[in-house]
C-alpha positions as CSV (number, residue, x, y, z in Angstrom):
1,X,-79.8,-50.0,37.7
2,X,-79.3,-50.8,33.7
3,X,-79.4,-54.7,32.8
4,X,-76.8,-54.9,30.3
5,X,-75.1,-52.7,27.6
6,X,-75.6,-49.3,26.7
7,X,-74.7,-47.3,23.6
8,X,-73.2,-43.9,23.1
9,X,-74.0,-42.9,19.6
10,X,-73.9,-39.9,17.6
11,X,-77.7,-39.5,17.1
12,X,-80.3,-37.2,18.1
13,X,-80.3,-38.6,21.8
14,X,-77.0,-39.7,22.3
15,X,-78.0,-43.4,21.8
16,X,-78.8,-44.4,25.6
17,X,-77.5,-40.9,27.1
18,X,-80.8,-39.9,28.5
19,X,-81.4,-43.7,29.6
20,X,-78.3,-43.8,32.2
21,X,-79.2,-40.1,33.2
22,X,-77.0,-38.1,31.1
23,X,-77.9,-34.8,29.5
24,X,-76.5,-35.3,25.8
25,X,-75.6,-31.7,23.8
26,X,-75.3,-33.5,19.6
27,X,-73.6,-30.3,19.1
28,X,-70.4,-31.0,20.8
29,X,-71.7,-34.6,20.9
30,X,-71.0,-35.0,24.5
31,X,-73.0,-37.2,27.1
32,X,-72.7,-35.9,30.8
33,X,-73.4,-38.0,33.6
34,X,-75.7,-36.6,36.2
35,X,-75.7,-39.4,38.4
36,X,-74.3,-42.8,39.9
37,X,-74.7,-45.2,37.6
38,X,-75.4,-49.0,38.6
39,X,-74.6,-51.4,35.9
40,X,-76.2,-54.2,37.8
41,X,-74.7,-57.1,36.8
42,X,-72.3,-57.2,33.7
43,X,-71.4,-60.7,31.2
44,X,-67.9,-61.4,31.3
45,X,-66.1,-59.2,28.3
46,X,-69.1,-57.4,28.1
47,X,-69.2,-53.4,28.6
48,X,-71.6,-51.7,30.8
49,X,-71.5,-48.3,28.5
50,X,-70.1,-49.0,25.2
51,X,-69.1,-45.8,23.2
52,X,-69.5,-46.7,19.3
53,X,-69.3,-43.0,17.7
54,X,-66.5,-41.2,17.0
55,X,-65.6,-37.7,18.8
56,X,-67.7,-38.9,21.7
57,X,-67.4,-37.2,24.8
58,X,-68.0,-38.7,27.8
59,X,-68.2,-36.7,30.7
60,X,-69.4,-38.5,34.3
61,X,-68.5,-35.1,36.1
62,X,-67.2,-37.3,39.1
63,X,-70.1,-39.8,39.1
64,X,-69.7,-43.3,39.7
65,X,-70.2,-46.2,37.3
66,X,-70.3,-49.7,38.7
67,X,-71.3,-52.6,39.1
68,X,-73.0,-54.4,41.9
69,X,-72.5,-57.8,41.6
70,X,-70.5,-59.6,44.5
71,X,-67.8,-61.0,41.9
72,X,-67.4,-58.2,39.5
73,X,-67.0,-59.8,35.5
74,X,-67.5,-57.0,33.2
75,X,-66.1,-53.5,31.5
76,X,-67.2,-50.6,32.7
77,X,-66.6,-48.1,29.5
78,X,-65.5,-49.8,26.5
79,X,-64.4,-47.4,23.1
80,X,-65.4,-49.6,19.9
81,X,-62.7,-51.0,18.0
82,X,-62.2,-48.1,15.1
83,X,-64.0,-45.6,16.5
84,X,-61.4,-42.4,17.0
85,X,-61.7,-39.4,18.8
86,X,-63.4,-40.4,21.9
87,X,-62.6,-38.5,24.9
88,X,-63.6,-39.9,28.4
89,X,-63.2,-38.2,31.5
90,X,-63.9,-37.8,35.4
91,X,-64.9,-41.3,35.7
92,X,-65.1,-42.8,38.9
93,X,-65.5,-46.4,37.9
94,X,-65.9,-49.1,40.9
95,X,-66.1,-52.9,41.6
96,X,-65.3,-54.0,38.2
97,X,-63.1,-56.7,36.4
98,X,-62.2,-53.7,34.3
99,X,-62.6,-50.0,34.0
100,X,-61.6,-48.5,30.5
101,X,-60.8,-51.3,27.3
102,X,-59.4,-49.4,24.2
103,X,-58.5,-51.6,21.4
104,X,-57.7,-51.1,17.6
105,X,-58.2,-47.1,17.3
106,X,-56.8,-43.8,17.6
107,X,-57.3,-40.6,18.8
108,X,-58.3,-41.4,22.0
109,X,-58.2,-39.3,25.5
110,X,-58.6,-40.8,28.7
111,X,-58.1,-38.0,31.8
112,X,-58.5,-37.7,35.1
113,X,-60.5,-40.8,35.8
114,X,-59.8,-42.7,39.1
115,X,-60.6,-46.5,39.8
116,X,-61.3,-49.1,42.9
117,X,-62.0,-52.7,43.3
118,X,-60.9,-52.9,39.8
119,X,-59.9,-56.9,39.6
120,X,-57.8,-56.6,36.5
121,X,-56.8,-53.6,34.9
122,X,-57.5,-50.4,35.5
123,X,-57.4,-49.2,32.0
124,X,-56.9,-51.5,29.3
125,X,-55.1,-49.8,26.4
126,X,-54.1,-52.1,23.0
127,X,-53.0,-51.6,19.6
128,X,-54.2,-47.9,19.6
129,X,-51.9,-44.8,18.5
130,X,-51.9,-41.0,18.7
131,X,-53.8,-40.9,21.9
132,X,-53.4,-38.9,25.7
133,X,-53.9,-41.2,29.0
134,X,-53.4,-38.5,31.8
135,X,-54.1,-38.1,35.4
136,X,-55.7,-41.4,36.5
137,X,-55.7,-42.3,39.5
138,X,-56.2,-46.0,41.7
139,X,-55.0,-44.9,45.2
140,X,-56.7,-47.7,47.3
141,X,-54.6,-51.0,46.7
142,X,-57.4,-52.5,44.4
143,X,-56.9,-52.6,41.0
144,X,-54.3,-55.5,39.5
145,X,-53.0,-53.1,37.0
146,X,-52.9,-49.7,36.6
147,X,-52.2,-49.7,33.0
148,X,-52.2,-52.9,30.6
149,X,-50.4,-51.2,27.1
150,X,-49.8,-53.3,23.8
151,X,-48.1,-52.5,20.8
152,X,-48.8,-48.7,20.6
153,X,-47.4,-46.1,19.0
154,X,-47.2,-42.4,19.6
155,X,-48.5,-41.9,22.5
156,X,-48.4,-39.8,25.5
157,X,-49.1,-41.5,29.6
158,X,-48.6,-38.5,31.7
159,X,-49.4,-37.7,35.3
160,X,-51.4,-41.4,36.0
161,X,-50.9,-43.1,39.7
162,X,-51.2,-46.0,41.1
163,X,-51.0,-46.6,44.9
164,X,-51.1,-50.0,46.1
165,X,-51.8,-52.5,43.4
166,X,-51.3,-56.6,42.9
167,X,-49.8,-56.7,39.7
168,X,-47.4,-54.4,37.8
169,X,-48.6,-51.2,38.1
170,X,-47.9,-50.1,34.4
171,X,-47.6,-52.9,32.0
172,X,-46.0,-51.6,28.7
173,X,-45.1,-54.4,26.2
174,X,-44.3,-53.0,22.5
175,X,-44.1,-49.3,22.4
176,X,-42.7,-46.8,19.6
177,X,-42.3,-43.1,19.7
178,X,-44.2,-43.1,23.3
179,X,-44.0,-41.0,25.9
180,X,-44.2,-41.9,29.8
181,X,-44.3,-38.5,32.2
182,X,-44.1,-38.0,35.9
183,X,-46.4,-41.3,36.7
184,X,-46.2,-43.2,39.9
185,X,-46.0,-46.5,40.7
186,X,-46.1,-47.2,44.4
187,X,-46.7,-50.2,47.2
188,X,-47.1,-52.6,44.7
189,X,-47.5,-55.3,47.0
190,X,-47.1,-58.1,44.9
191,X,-43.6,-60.2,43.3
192,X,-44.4,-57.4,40.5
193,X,-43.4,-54.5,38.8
194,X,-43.6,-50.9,39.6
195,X,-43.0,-50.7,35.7
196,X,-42.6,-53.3,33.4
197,X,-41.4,-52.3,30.1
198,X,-39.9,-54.6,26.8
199,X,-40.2,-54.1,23.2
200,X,-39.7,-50.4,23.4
201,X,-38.2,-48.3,20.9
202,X,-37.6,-44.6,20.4
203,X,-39.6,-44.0,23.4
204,X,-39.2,-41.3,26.5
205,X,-39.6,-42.2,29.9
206,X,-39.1,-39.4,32.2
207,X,-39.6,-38.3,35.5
208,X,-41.4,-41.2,37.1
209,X,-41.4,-42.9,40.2
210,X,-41.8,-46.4,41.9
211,X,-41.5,-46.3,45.5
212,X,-41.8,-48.9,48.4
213,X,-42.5,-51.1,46.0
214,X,-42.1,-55.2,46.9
215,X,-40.4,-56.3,43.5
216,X,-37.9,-54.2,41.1
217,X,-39.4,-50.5,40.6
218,X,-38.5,-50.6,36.8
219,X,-37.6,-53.5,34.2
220,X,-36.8,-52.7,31.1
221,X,-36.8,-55.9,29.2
222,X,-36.3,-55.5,25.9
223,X,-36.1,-52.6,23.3
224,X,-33.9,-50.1,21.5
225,X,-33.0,-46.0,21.1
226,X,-34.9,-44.5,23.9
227,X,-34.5,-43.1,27.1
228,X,-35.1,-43.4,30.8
229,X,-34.2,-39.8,32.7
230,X,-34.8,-38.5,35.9
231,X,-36.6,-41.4,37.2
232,X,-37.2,-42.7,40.7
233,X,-37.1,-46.0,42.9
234,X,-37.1,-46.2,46.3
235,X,-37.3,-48.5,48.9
236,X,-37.5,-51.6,46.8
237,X,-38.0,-54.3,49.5
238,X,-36.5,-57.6,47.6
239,X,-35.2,-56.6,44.7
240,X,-33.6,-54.1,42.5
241,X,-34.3,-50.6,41.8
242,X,-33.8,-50.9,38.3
243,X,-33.4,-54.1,36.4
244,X,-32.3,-54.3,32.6
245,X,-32.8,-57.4,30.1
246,X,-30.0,-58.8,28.1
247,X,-32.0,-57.5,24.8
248,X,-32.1,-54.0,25.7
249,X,-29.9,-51.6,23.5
250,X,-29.0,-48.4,22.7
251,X,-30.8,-46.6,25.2
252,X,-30.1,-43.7,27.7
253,X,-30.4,-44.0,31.6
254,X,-29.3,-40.3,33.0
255,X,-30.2,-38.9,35.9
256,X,-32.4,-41.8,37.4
257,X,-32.0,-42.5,41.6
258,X,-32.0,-45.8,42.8
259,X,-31.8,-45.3,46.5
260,X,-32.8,-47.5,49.5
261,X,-33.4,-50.9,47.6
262,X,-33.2,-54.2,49.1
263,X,-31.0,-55.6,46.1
264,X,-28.5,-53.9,43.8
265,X,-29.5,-50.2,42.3
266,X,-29.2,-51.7,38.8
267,X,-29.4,-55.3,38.2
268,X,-28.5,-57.6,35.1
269,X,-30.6,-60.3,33.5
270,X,-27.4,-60.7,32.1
271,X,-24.1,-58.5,31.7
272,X,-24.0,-55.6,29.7
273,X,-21.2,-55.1,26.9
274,X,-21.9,-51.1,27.4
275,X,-19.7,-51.5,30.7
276,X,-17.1,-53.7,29.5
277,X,-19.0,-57.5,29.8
278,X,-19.1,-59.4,26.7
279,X,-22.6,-60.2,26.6
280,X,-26.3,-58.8,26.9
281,X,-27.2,-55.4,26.6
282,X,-25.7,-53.8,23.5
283,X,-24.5,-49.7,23.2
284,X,-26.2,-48.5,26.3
285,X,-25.1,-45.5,27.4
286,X,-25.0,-44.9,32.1
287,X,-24.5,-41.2,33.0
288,X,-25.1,-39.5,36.1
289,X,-27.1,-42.2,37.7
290,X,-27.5,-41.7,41.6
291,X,-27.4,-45.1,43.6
292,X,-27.3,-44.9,47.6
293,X,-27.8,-47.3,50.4
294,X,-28.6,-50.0,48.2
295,X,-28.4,-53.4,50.6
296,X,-27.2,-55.8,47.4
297,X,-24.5,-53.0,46.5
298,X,-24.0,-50.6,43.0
299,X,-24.7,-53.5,40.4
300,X,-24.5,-57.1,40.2
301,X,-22.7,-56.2,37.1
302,X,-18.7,-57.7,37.9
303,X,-16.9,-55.0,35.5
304,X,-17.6,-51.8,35.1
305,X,-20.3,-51.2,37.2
306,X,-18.2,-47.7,38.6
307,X,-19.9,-46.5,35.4
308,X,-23.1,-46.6,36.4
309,X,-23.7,-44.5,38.7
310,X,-22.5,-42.3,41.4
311,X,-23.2,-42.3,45.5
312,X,-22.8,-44.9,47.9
313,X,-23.3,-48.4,48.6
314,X,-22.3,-50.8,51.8
């Protein structure tokens, strides 16, 4: 058990490496976990490892970091703001407010870390740019949020899951020139997102899914130029599988199934000028969108919603 914060440094040791029973190599200048790691108990916005080097590796090789403190208040691994280049992987971080923070840098990889009894977000991810999340994983309905993202730009979230969450299971809110790839958002039990997306622009979002989810699967917001293809949501139990904000122009939606919801396939915060309203959405563009079985019908859309999408509704 450690009793408060510990540095990763670029040094002869590794800062505290050796301390939380890592095996540092300053050549490569990676620290690699050997063990579980107890924080004991961590300070509110305080980080049990704190990574303040840049081109860090940090490598827990599976191991467990957390903390063991009935009502979990700290960070588990927190990059320092400007430090670039870190990479941080096979984490299994545990019974924390929140796993990974990331704030004010660049560079940055975060893969194939999972998370559990996180109580707020999973990973933590703000004003940070030209950086890889991909492959994390929070299967056992305990983290709020999967992914909490603010105003980034050029980035890539590809392959992450979330199975079972409170809050919105990625949680995007200003993007530019990002790119979202086969991630899953599912059983979201909460009136919450599978995705919640606004202030997006010239960003991808491709291939990913939000199934039995209790809320919308996907709301785009807000935002401009970019596109949503090939997307998934299922089995919405309330509401929609996708819902679109009145400020939302000039994207794409092609491709995308919207199957089995318990509201409309595609729902309006208001209409959508694109398909012949007067108001809302601006120079959208609906093409070969697949809607089926959806309890509250195509769209709640009055005109034009035949251009949406094609399949069945009662």
């Amino acid at each position: 058990i450690i009793g408060g914060k510990v540095s990763i440094v670029d040094n002869g040791t590794g800062g505290n490496c050796g301390t939380i029973g890592g095996d540092w190599d300053a050549a490569t200048k990676t620290c690699v976990l050997q063990g579980d790691l107890s924080c004991g108990s961590v300070a509110p916005n305080t980080a049990c490892i704190e990574i303040q080097s840049d081109d860090i590796v940090f490598n827990c090789k599976g191991n467990q970091i957390f903390e063991n403190d009935g009502t979990p208040s700290g960070i588990g691994i927190r990059v320092e703001d400007g430090v670039t280049g870190v990479k941080v992987k096979r984490c299994d971080l545990d019974n924390l407010d929140t796993g990974i923070e990331v704030n004010n840098t660049a560079d940055i990889f975060l893969f194939y870390n999972t998370f559990g009894l996180i109580d707020n977000q999973a990973i933590n991810f703000q004003n940070t740019d030209n950086s890889y999340i991909v492959g994390n994983e929070a299967l056992n309905n305990d983290v709020d949020q999967m992914l909490f993202y603010i105003n980034t730009k050029n980035n890539h979230v590809i392959g992450n899951t979330v199975i079972g969450g409170v809050g919105s299971g990625f949680f995007v809110s200003g993007c530019t020139n990002d790119s979202f790839i086969a991630n899953t958002s599912n059983e979201i039990t909460s009136f919450t997102d599978g995705f919640f997306i606004q202030n997006c622009t010239r960003s991808d979002f491709i291939n990913n899914s939000a199934i039995d989810n209790r809320s919308e699967g996907f709301t785009f917001l807000s935002g401009s130029r970019s596109t949503v293809f090939a997307n998934i949501s299922e089995n919405s139990e309330i509401f929609s599988g996708f819902s679109i904000g009145s400020d939302v122009s000039a994207y794409v939606f092609e491709h995308n199934i919207s199957n089995d919801n318990g509201d409309n396939s595609i729902d309006f915060g208001f209409d959508d000028d694109s398909i012949g309203n007067k108001t809302g959405g601006t120079a959208n563009t609906y093409e070969a969108n697949t809607c089926d079985n959806n309890s509250g019908g195509g769209s709640d859309s009055a005109d034009g919603s035949d251009l949406l999408c094609t399949g069945t509704n009662p």
